[in-house]
N, C-alpha and C positions, 0 to 999 in steps of 0.2 A: 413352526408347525410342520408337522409332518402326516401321512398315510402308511402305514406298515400292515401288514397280515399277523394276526395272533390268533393260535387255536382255529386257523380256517376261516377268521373272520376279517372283515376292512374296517382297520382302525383307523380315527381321526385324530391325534393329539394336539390340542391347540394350547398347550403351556405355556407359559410365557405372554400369551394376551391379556391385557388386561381389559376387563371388563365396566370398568367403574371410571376409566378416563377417557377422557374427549374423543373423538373417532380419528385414529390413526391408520398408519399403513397398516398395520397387522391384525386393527380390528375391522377394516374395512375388505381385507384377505376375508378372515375368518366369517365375516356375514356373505360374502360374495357366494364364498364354498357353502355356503350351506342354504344358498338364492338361489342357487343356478343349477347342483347335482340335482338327480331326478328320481334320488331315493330319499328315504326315511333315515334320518339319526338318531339314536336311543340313548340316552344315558346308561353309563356305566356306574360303579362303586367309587370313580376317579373323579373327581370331580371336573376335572382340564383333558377328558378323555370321551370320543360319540364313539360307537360301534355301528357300523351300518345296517341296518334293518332292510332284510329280504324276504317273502312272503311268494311260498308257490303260485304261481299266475294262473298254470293249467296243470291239474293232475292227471290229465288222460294224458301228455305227451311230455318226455325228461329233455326232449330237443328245443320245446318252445322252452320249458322251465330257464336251461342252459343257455339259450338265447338273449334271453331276458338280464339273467344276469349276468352275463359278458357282456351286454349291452350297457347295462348300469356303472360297472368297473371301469367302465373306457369313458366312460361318461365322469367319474368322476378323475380319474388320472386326467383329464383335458380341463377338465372348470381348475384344478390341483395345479398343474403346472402353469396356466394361464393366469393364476392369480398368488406366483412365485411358491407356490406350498411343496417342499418337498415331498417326493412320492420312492420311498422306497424301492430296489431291487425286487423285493417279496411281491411286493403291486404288483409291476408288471409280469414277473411269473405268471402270476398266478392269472393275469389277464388272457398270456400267451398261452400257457395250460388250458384255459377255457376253451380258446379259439380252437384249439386242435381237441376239444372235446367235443364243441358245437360239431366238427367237422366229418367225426366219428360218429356221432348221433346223426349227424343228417344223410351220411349215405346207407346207412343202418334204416332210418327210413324208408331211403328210397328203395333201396333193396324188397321193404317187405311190401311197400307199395306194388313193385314191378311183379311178386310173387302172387300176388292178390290177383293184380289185372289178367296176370296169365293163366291161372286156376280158373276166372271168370271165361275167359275167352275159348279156354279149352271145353267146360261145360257147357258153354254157350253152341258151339260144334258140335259134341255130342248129339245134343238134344236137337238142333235146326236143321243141322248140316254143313256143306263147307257153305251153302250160299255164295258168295262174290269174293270169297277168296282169292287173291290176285295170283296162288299156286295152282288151282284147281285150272286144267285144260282140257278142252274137248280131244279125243283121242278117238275118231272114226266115232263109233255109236257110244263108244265110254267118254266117262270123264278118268282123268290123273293127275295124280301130284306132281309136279315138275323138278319136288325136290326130293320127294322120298320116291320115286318112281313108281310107287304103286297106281295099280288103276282102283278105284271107289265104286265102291257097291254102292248102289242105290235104293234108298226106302221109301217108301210113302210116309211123308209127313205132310197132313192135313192143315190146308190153310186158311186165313182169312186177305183178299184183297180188295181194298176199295167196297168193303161192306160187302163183299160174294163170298162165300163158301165156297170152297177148292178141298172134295173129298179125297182126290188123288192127284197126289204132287208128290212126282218124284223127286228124291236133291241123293246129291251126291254126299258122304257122308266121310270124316277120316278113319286112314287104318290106325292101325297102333307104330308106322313110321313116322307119321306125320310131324312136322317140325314142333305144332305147337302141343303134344301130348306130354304134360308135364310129368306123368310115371313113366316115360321112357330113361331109361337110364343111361347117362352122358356118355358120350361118345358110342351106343349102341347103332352097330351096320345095318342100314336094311339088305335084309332077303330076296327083295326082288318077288315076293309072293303079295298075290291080293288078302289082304288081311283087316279085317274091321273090329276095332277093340270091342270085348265083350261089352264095356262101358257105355260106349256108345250105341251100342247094338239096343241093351236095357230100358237108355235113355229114349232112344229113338222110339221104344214099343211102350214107354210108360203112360 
């Protein structure tokens, strides 16, 4: 008995079992593997031949899809080798190929995640202000960035606290140096001028 890959798929060949005599080593292999794996087997045109049946789990994400099934391949190489079933060269490729595609799918995530969160946090400043930014410093009567060195202009944004109305509240607001302004372009110097992105300017009066 063996596990090989044909046309991209995980094949079982269990030839040589016979199916009609007493329960032996090799037919008690072959129920084992197919007791314990944690996928579906489907018959083929062979009759001494399963193809493993996979089934997309999530269509909104190719990282859980990918997970999944590297998950099922390593699952079957271990029930395979633990009950003597030879497992092809092609198997574990194709196991290790996953792994390092789970791997590329996942920081590929992460990446659009981090891009997400900073778009959020950036519009979220636009529109409130810096609030308790742990850049933002008192500078005599101003507030400044401690990283872009600019000083912040201040708007009235109207608040609620603790159920009060607050018609004027000033906050300090970023310029267009500011760390987290994601249209700033990489490695761009600040100026050293007080500068308040139109964006946020907009934001702030919408």
């Amino acid at each position: 008995m063996k596990l090989y890959i044909e046309k991209g798929n995980v094949m079982f060949d269990f030839s040589g079992v016979d199916m009609i005599a007493p329960l032996n080593k090799e037919r008690d292999a072959y129920e084992n593997f197919l007791r314990y794996t944690q996928c579906e087997w489907e018959n083929t045109e062979l009759p001494n031949m399963k193809r493993m049946k996979y089934d997309l789990c999530d269509w909104k994400s190719e990282y859980g899809n990918a997970t999944t099934l590297r998950s099922l391949i390593g699952n079957c190489i271990s029930v395979a080798e633990s009950n003597g079933i030879e497992v092809k060269d092609s198997v574990k490729k194709y196991a290790a190929d996953m792994e390092a595609k789970c791997i590329k799918l996942r920081k590929a995530e992460e990446a659009k995640a981090e891009a997400l969160a900073a778009k959020d946090k950036w519009e979220r400043l636009c529109k409130t202000g810096c609030g308790r930014c742990e850049n933002k410093k008192r500078c005599g009567d101003d507030f400044k960035c401690v990283v872009s060195g600019d000083y912040l202009e201040e708007m009235n944004v109207p608040r609620y606290d603790y159920g009060t109305y607050y018609p004027f509240n000033l906050e300090a607001f970023p310029s267009e140096n500011c760390p987290y302004n994601i249209n700033k372009k990489q490695g761009e110097n600040n100026d050293g001028t007080e500068r308040v992105s139109e964006a946020c300017a907009s934001a702030a009066t919408a």
